[in-house]
C-alpha positions as CSV (number, residue, x, y, z in Angstrom):
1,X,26.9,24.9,31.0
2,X,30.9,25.4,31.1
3,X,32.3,26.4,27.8
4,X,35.9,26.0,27.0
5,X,36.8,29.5,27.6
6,X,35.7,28.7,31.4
7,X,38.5,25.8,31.6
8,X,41.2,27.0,29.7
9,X,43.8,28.6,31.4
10,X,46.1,30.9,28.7
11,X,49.3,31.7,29.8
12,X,50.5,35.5,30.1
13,X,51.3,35.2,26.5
14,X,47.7,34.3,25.1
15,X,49.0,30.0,24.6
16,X,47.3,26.9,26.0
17,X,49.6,26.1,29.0
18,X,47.1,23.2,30.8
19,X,43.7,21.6,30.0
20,X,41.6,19.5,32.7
21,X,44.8,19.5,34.7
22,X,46.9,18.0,31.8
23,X,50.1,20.1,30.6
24,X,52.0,20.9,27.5
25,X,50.4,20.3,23.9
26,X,47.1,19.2,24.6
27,X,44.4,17.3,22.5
28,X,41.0,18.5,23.0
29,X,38.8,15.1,22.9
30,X,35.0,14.5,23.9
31,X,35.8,13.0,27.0
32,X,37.6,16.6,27.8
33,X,34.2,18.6,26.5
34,X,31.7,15.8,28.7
35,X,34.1,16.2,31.6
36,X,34.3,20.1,31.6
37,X,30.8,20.6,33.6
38,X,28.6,20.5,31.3
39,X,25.0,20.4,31.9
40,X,23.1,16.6,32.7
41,X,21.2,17.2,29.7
42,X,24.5,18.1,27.1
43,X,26.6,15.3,28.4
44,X,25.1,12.9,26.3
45,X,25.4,15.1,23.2
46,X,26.0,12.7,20.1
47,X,29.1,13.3,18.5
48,X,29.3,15.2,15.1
49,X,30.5,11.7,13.2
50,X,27.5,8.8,13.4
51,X,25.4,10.9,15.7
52,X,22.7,8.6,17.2
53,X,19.7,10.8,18.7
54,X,17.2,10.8,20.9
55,X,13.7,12.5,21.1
56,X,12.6,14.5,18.3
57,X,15.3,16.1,16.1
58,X,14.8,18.2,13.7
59,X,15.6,19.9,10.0
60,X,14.8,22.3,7.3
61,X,12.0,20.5,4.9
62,X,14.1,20.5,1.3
63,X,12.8,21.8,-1.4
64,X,10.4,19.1,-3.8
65,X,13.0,16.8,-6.0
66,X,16.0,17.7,-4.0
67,X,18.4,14.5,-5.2
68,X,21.5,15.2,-2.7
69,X,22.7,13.7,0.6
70,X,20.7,16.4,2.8
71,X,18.6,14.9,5.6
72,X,15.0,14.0,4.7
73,X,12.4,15.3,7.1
74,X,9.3,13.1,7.4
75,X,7.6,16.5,5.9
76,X,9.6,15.7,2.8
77,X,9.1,12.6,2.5
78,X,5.2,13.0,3.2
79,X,4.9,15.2,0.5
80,X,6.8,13.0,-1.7
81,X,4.3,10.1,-1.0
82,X,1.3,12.6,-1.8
83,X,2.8,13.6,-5.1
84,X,1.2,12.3,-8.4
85,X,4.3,10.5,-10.1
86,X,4.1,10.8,-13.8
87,X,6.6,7.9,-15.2
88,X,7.5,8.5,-18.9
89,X,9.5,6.0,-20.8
90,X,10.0,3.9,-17.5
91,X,9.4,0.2,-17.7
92,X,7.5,-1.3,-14.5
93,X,9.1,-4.1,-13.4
94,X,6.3,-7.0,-12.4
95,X,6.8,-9.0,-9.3
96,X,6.2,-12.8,-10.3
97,X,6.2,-15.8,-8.5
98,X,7.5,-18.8,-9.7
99,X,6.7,-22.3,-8.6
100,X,7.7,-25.8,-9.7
101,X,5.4,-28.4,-9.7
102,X,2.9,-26.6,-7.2
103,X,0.8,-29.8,-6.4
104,X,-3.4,-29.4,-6.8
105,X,-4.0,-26.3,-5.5
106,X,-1.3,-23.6,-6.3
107,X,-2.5,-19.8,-4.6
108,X,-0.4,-16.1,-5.3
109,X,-0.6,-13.1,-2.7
110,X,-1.6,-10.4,-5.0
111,X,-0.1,-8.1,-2.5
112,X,3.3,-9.1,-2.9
113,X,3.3,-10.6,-6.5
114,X,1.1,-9.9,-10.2
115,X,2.1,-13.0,-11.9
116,X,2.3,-16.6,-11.3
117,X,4.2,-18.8,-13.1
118,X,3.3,-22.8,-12.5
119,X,5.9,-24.7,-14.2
120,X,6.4,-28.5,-14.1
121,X,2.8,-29.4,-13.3
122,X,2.7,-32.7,-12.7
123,X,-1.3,-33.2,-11.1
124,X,-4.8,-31.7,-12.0
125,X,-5.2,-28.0,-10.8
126,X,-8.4,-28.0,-8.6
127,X,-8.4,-24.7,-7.5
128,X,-6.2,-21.8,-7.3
129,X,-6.7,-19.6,-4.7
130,X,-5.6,-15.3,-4.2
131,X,-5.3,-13.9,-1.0
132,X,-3.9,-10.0,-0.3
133,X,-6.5,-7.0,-0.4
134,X,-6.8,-6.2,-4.7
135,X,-7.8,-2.8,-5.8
136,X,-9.6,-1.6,-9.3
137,X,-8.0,-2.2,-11.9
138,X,-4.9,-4.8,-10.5
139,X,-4.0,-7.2,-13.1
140,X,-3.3,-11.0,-12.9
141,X,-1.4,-13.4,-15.1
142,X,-1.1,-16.9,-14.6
143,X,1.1,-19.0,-16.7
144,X,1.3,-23.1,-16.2
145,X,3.6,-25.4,-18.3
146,X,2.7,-29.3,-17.7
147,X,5.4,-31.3,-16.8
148,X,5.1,-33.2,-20.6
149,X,1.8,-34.6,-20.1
150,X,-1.4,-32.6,-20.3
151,X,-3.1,-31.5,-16.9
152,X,-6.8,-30.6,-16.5
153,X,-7.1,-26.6,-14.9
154,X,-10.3,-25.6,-12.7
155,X,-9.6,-22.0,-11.5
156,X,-11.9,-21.8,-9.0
157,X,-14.0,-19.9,-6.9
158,X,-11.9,-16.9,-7.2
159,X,-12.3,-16.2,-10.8
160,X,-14.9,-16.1,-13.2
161,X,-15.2,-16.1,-17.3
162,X,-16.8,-13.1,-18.9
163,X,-16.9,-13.5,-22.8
164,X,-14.9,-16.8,-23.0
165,X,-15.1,-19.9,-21.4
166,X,-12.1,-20.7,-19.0
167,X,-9.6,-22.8,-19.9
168,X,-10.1,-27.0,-19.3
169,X,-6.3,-28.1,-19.7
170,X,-2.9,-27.2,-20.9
171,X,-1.4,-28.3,-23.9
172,X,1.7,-30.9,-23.8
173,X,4.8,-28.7,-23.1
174,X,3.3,-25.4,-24.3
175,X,3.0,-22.3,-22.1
176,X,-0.4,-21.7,-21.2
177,X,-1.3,-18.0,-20.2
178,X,-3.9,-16.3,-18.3
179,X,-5.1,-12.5,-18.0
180,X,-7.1,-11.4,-15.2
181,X,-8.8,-8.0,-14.3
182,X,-10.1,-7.5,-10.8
183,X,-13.9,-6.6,-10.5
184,X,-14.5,-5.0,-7.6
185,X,-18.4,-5.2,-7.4
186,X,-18.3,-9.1,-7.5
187,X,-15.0,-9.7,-5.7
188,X,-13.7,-11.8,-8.7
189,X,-10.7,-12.0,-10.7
190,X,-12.7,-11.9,-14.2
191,X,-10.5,-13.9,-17.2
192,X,-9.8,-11.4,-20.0
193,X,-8.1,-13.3,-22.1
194,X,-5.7,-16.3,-22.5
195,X,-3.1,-17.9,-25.2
């Protein structure tokens, strides 16, 4: 590897006099450093603004809760994900799907949202169906407005009633609201409650 040093040539009085055969008041630039002999593997070397690597860089691991603009290893951010988050006073914003008049057989991917919101029904709900992979303990709502005349409501096979009966149909215009538990012994979204 060639080092400055090895392609300067300093005049008798310790000055800069030529640089990669250029004379006078010279501008060191990357081009000069990549052109000086520098080893196959170093002329690539990414530049000290926007870097892009290659390989496997690394980093000191920052300390737990570090909020600056440091580099994140994937150590730090591993050990983030591990952490047991303890959210005080913080509201949890629910993800909520909203469809207008959804036709007989609405469905919700629990994965991506917790709520359903049916509004403008203008048909008979036959069946609503829940895909995604639910865990213990997820919660479901379901809400359906009519579009101003009542609609019957059949859940269906996803869902079951424990100590009340499911609802038959909405009322004209009002909000109708459903609470759902998942029960992970029978696979079922089990109805908690409804207003």
């Amino acid at each position: 590897m060639a080092y400055p040093g090895d392609v300067l040539n300093p005049s008798a009085g310790g000055g800069v006099t030529s640089f990669n055969t250029r004379a006078g008041a010279v501008t060191l630039t990357k081009a000069d450093v990549t052109a000086t002999g520098l080893a196959a593997a170093d002329v690539s070397a990414a530049p000290l603004a926007s870097p892009a690597l290659t390989g496997n860089p690394t980093a000191p691991t920052q300390a737990a809760n570090n909020n600056s603009t440091r580099l994140a290893t994937t150590a730090y951010v591993d050990a983030l994900a591990a952490a047991t988050l303890t959210l005080t006073n913080k509201r949890i914003t629910r993800r909520v799907s909203t469809v207008n008049a959804p036709g007989a057989t609405p469905s919700v991917d629990i994965d991506n949202f917790d709520q359903l919101e049916l509004t403008g029904v203008a048909a008979a709900i036959t069946s609503i169906t829940v895909s995604g992979t639910p865990a213990a303990g997820d919660r479901l709502f379901i809400a359906v407005t009519d579009d101003g005349t009542s609609r019957a409501i059949t859940l269906g096979a996803s869902f079951k009633a424990l100590s009340i009966a499911a609802p038959t149909a909405t009322t004209i215009s009002q909000r109708l609201v459903m609470g759902f538990l998942w029960d992970p012994v029978a696979s079922l979204w089990d109805l908690v409650g409804w207003a």
